[in-house]
C-alpha positions as CSV (number, residue, x, y, z in Angstrom):
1,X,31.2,-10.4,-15.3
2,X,29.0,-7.7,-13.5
3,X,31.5,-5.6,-10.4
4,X,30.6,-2.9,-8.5
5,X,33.7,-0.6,-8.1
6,X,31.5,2.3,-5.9
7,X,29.2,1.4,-3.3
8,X,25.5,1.5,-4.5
9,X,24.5,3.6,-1.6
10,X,27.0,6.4,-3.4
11,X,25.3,5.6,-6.7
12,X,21.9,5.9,-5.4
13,X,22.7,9.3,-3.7
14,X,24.0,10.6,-7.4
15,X,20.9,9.7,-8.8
16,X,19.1,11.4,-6.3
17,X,20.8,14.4,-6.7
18,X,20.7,14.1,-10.0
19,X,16.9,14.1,-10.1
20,X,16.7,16.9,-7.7
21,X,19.0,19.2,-9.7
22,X,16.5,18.0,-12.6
23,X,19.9,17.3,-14.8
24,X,18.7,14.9,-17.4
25,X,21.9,14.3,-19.0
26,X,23.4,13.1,-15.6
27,X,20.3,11.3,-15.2
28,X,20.3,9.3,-18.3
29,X,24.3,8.5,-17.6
30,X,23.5,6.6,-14.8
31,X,22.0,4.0,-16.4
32,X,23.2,1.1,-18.6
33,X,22.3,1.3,-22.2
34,X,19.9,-2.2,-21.6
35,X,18.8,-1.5,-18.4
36,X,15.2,-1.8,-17.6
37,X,12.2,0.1,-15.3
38,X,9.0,-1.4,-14.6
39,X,6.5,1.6,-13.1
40,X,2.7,1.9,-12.0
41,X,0.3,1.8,-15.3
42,X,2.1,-1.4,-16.5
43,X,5.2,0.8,-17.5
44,X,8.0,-1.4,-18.3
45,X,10.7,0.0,-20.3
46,X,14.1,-1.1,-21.7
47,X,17.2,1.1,-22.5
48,X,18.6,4.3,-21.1
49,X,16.5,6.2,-23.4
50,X,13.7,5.4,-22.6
51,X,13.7,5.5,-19.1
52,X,15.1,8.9,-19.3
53,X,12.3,9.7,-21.2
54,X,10.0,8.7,-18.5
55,X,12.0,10.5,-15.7
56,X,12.3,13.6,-17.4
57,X,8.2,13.3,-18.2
58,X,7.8,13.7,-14.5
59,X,10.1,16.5,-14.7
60,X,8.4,19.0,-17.0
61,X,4.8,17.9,-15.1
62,X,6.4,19.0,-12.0
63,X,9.3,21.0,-12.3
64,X,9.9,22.0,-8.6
65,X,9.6,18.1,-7.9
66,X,12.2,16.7,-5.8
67,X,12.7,13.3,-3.9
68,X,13.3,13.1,-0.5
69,X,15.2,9.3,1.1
70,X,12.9,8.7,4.0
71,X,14.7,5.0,4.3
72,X,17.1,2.9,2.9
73,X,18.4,-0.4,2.7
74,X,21.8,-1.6,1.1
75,X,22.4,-5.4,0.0
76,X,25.4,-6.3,-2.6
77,X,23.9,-4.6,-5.7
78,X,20.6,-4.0,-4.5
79,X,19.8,-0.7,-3.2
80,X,15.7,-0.1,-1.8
81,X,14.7,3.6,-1.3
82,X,11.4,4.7,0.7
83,X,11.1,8.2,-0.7
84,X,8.5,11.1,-0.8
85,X,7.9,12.5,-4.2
86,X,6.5,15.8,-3.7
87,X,6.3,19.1,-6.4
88,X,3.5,21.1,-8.2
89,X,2.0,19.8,-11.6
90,X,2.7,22.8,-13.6
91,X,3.3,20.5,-17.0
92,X,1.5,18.3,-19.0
93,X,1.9,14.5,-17.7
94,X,1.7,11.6,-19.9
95,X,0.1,8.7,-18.5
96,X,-1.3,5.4,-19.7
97,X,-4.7,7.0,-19.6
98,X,-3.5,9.7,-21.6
99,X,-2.1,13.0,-21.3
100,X,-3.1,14.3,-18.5
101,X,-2.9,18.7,-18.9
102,X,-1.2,20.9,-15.8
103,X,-4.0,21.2,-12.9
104,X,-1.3,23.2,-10.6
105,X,-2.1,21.3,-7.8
106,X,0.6,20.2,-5.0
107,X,1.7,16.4,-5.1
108,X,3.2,14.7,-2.7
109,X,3.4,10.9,-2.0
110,X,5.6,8.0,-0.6
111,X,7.2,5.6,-3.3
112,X,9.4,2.6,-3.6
113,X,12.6,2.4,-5.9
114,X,14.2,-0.9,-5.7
115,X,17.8,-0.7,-8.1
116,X,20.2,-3.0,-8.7
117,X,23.6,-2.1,-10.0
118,X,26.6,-3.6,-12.4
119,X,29.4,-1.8,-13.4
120,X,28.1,1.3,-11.6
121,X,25.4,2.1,-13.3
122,X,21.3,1.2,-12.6
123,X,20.8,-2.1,-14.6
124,X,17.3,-2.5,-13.3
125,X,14.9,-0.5,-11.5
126,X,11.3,-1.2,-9.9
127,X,9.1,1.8,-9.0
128,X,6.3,2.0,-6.3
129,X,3.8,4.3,-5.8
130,X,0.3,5.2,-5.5
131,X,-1.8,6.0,-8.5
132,X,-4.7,6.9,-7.0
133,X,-3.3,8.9,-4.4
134,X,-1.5,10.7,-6.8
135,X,-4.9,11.4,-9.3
136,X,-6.7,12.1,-6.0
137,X,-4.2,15.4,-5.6
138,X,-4.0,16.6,-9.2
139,X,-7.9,16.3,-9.3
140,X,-8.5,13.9,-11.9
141,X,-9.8,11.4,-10.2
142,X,-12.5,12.5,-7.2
143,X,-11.8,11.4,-3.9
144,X,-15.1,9.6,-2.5
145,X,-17.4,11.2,0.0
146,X,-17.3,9.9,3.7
147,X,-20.4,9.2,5.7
């Protein structure tokens, strides 16, 4: 039967820190072995290796990224972060289109994470955020023209 011994607000804030700290082995031990992410460009991935594999892909493309908790909202095992992803893409980034090489261009965008927890470790994550804005910033895709 699924418990929660620490309060998902703590485990949240670990991961957090974890990501900022960009330590991918205290990432990927924060997660179950079958838990599950589903991400922007019809990511959905199963297992801790793989979705460490996905964080630290947005960890070489921007290596000075960090996460900052604009809100937050606690229910049982449910945790729901607004959050501002911002860094420089100085790394290659792959993406559903493709590999997408370093333009060094400053990102910076709000996102949705909405985790639930068992045992004390992410079981299943849901990511939010906005593709366009973020190919907008790195370049890749134009923004269009006013009138």
């Amino acid at each position: 039967m699924p418990t929660i011994a620490t309060d998902p607000k703590v485990l949240a804030a670990n991961y957090n820190r974890a990501f900022n700290a960009h330590d991918e082995v205290a990432l990927k031990a924060l997660f179950a072995d079958n838990a599950r992410l589903i991400a922007p460009g019809d990511v959905k991935l199963t297992g801790k290796d793989a979705i460490a594999g996905y964080t630290n892909g947005w960890m070489k493309a921007v290596p000075d990224a960090r996460i900052n908790v604009t809100h937050e909202i606690v229910s049982g095992p449910w945790v729901v972060q607004e959050f501002v992803f911002a860094g420089t893409h100085t790394g290659p980034l792959t993406s559903p289109m493709g590999t997408i090489q370093a333009t060094n261009r400053k990102v910076s965008g709000q996102s949705v994470s909405i985790t639930r927890y068992e045992n004390d470790l992410a079981v299943e994550t849901r990511l939010y955020f906005d593709v366009v804005q973020l190919l907008n910033q790195i370049g890749v895709m134009p923004v269009a023209v006013k009138n």
